[in-house]
N, C-alpha and C positions, 0 to 999 in steps of 0.2 A: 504494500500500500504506500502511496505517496500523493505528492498533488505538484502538479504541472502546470507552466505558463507564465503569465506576467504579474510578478508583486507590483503593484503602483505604490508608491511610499509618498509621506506628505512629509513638510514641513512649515512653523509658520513665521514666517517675514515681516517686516514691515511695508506698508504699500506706499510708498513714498508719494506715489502719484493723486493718491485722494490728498485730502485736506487735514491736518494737523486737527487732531480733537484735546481734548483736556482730559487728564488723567491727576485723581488724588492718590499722591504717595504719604503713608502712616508710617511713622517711624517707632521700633519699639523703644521702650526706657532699655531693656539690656543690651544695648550697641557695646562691642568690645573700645575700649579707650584707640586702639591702632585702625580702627576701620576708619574710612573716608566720610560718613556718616555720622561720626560720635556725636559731634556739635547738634546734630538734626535730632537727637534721643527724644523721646517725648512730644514731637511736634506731630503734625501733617502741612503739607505743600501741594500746589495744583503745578503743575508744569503740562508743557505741549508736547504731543508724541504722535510719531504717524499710528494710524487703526493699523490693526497685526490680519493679518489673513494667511491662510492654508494653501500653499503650489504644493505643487509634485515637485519632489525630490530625486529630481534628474540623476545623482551620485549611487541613490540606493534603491532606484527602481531595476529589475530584470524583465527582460523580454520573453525568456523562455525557459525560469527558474525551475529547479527541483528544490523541493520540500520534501524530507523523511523528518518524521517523528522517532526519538531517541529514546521518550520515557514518555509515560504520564501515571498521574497519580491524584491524590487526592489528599486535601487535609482539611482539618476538622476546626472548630473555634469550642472553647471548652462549654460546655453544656450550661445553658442558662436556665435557670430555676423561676419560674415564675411565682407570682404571691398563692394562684389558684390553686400551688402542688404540681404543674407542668412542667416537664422540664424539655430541652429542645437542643439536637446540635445541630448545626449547617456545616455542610459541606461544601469546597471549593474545589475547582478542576486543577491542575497543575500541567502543564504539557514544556516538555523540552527538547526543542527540534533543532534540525540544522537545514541552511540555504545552502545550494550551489546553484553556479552560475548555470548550470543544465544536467540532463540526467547520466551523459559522457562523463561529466565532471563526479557527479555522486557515483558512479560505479567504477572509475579508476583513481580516485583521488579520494577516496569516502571520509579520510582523515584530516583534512583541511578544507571544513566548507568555507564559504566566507563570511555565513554569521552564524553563529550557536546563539537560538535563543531559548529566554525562559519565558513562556505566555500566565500569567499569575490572574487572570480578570476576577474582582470578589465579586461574581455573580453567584449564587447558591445555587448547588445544585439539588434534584429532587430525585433521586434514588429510585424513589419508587414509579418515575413517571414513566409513560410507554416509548416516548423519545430514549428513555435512557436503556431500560431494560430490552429494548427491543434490538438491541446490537450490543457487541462488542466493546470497552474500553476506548480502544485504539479505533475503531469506525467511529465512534463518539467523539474522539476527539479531532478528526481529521475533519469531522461535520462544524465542530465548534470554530476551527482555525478559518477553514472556506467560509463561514460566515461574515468574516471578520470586512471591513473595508479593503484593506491592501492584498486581503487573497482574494476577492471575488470575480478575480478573471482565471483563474486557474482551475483544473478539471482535475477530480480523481483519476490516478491510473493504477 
């Protein structure tokens, strides 16, 4: 199992070309005495800044990426006790995968992709739902990752 095709990755900029809006900067009271901010501790300030917007990230997008899945897993947040006598743990997905630049590259090079990541989302997962039980771990998580914005041009192979 894997997933093939184009990651689109974003990143976010400044738009220089719209118009300069106002932004309030709060300053904490704990400023380190050596930071460039000490003086500002305790204030706030408005200053001018271009609006931030989201391109594509020309450097870390692939045209014709492989994705393998490495690990996945799960962990738990400690059990909460409610007042009624309930008590509740949730669970989160963990998935750690690697890129290469194509699927030549993942099957003679397997040891050097060019990113190793770790996917961490605290979305909860439901154990018992038919999405989940109804496949595999590993189909599960290949389903969660193609969901994602930057995999959604890529196909299961």
């Amino acid at each position: 199992m894997a997933l093939q095709g184009k990651i689109t990755r974003y990143k976010v900029v400044e738009d220089t070309d719209a118009e300069m809006i106002e932004e309030t900067r709060i300053y904490v009271e704990d400023i380190p005495e050596d930071h460039e901010d000490y003086d500002k501790r305790g204030t706030e300030e408005i200053v001018m800044v271009y609006p931030k917007i989201q391109v594509v990230d020309e450097d870390k997008t692939y045209d014709d990426a492989y994705l393998k899945i490495r690990a996945c897993g799960f962990h738990q947040t400690p059990k909460v006790h409610h007042e009624d006598g309930n008590t509740e743990k949730t669970f989160y997905l963990n998935i750690l995968y690697d890129i290469y630049r194509s699927k030549d590259h993942a099957d003679y090079d397997s040891g050097n992709p060019v990113e190793f990541l770790d996917w961490s989302e605290m979305e909860p997962i439901d154990l018992d739902s038919e999405e989940f039980t109804s496949q595999n771990i590993m189909q599960y998580a290949y389903e969660v990752l193609n969901s994602q914005r930057e995999y959604l041009e890529m196909n299961a192979v």
